[in-house]
N, C-alpha and C positions, 0 to 999 in steps of 0.2 A: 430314730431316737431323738428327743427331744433336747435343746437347745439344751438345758438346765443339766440333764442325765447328762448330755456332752463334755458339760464342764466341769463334769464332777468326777468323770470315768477318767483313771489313772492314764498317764503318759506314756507311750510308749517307751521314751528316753530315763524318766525316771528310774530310778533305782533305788530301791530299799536295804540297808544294811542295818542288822540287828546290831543292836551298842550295849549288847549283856556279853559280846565273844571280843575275849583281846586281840589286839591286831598283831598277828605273825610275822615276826624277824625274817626280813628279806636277807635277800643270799647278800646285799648290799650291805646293809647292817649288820649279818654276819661275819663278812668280813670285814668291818671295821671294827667289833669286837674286838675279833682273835688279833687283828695288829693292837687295838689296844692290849691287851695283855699280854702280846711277847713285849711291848716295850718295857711296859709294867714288870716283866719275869729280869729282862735285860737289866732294864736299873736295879732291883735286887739284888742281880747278881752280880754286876758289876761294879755298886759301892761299897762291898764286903773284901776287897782289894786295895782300895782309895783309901791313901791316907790326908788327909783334909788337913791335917795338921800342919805336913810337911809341906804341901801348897802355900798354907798360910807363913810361914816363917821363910817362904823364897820368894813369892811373890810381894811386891809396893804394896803399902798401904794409902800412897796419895789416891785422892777423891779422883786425882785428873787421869790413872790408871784403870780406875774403873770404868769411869766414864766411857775410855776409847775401847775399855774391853765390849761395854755390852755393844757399844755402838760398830765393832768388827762382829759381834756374832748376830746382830739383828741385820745387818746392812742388805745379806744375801735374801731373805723373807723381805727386805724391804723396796730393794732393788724388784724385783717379780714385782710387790703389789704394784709397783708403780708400771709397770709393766703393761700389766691386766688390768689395771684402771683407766689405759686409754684403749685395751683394745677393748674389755668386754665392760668399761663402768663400773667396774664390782665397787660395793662399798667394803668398809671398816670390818665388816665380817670375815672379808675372804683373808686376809691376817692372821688368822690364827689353823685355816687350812695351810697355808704356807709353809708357818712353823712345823705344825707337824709333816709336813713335805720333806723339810730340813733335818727330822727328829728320825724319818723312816728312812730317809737314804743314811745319815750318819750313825746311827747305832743298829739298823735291820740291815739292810743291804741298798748298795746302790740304785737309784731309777725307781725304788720301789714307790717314793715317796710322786715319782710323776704320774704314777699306775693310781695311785692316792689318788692326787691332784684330779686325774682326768674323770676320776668315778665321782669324783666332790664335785665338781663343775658339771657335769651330766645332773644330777639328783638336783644342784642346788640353782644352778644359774636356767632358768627354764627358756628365759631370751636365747640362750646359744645355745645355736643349731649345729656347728661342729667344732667341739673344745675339743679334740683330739689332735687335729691343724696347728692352732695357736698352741698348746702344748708341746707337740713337735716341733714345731718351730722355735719353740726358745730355747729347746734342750740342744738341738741340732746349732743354734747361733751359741748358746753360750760355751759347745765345745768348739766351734768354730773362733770365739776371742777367745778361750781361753787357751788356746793351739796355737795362736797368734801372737799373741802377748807374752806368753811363756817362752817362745822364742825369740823377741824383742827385749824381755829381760836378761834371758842369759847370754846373748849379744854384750848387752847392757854391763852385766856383771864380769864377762869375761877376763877382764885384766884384773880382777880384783879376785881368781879363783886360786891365787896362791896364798891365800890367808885360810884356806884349807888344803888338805891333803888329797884334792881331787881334781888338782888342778894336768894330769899327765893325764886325764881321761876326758880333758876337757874337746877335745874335738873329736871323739870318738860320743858321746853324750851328746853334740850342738848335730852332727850329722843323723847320729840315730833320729834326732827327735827331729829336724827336717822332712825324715819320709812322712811322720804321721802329720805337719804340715803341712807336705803338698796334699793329701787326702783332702784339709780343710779346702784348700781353692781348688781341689774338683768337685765338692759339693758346693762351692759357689758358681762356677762355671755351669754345672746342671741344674740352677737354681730351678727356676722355670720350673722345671719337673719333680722339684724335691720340695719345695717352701707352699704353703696355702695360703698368706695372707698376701698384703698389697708391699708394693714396695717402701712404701711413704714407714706401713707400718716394722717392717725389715729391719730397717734401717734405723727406727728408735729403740730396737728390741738391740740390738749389734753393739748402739752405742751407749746404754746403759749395760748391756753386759761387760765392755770396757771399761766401762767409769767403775763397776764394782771390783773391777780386778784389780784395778790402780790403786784403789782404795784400800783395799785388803791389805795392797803388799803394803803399801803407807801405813796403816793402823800397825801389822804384825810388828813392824821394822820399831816406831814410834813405842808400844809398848816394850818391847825387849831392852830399847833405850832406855827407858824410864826404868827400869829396874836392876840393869849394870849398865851406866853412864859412863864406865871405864873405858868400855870396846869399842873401837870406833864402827862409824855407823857401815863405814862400809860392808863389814863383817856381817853387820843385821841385815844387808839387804841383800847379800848372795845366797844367807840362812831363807831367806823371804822367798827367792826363787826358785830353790831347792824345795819349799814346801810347795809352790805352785806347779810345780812341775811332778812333784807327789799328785796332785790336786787332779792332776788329768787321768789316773787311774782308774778302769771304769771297775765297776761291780766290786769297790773295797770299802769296807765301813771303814769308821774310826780313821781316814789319813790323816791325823793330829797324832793320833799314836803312832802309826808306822815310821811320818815325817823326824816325831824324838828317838824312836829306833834309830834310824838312817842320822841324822844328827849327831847323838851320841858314837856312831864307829864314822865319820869323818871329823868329829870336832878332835878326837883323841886324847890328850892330855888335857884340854882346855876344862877343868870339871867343874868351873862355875858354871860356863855358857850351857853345858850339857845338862847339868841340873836346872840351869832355869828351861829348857826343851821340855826335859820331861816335865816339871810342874805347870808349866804353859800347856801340854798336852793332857795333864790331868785334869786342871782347872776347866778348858772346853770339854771334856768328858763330863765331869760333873756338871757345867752346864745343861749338856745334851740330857744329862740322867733325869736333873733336876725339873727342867720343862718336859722332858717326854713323859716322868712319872705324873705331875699334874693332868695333862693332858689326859693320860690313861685314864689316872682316876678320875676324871669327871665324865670321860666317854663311860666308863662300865657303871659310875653310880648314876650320874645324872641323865641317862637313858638317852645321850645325845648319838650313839654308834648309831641310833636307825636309818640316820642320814649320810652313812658310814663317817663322817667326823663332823660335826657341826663345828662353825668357826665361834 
């Protein structure tokens, strides 16, 4: 065959695909679908309950209330991106993976949103070679501070647990949560065999997951001020680690609800502080609805599920 026929005769590697056939919904896209639309069915259903109103007339209207609100419910999306940005680069896109990270574990069910995560970083980060590692690894560090810290708080809180009614269960409560504790430092003592990344990287992943817990409990305590100035602050900060200590429950949507449950039967008579719980617990609800529903709808109209969630 002649020079010319050579280079004209198709490639082995080449590949021809017809562009008259649409390209069929991977099982990926499929599932990020159907979680788009249970969030999408969840906030439906969930705001037919909500009374918006009652929020509004318990909650501040200062500018400096909102401010610290969105800045508590972004911190945890914020905290991760910073995260993933020194281990895997990611830009300003992987942001709004995050979000709904935050959107499927708090209104679908817990971890769901890592299961997310992990299938979002496979599809979309084609640099990394194993996001299931660095995945594991922050879920495993951030119950590892958050095990840690929760028991440094209610140390912390301890003299001040007689400003609620559960202070006679107070060392029945600091030992129980001890045992899951010591579990954290035997996942550190097996690091080695349990963790994927380096240690350098360990250890920023550890100490950003402490700085958001600080911060959490700071925000929560700092807004509940801001809107009864009356109670002392102590009060807000024992309420603060009672939710972090909610916060370590695994496989439970919504603990912002269960936390104004549990709230409302140890605060007792107190029924300002109880109503502003549960309207604090509404107000993140309606957040959660308010971002999972956008999200939804721009996954099912804007055809971004193929990538199971485009950020």
């Amino acid at each position: 065959m002649s020079d010319q026929a050579l280079a004209l005769a198709p490639s082995s590697s080449l590949v021809l695909e017809p562009h008259d056939r649409r390209h069929r919904l991977s099982w990926s896209g499929a599932a990020g679908m159907v979680l788009s639309l249970l969030v999408l069915a969840t906030a439906l259903y969930q705001m037919r309950t909500l009374s918006i109103a009652e929020v509004v007339d318990i909650v501040p209207a200062s500018p400096l209330f909102w401010l610290l609100f969105i800045v508590s419910y972004l911190i945890g999306p914020v905290s991760e991106w910073i995260v993933f940005r020194r281990v895997w680069n990611v830009g300003a896109h992987a942001f709004g993976a995050l979000i709904r990270k935050l959107i499927y574990n708090e209104l679908l069910l817990g971890y769901l949103g890592e299961v997310y995560f992990y299938g979002w970083a496979r599809k979309r980060l084609g640099f990394v070679t194993a996001p299931f590692g660095a995945v594991k690894d922050l879920v495993l560090l951030s119950a590892i501070a958050g095990n840690i810290m929760t028991l440094m708080f209610l140390l912390i809180a301890y003299p001040y647990l007689d400003l609620l009614p559960v202070h006679e269960h107070a060392g029945a409560i600091t030992w129980s949560f001890g045992l899951v504790i010591a579990t954290s430092f035997a996942m550190l003592l097996f690091r080695r065999s349990i963790f994927s990344l380096e240690r350098s990287e360990l250890t920023f992943i550890f100490a950003m997951q402490v700085a958001r817990i600080v911060a959490s409990v700071a925000l929560s305590a700092a807004l509940w001020h801001l809107a009864i100035p009356s109670s002392p602050i102590a009060l807000w900060f024992v309420l603060a680690t009672i939710r972090l200590l909610i916060s370590r429950l695994p496989f439970v949507p919504n603990k912002d609800v269960v936390f104004a449950g549990v709230a409302i039967l140890v605060l007792g008579n107190d029924v300002e502080v109880a109503a502003l719980m549960t309207a604090m617990a509404a107000l993140i609800l309606i957040a959660h609805l308010l971002v999972g529903a956008v999200c939804a709808i721009n996954d099912v109209f804007m055809r971004e599920s193929d990538e199971i969630a485009d950020a």
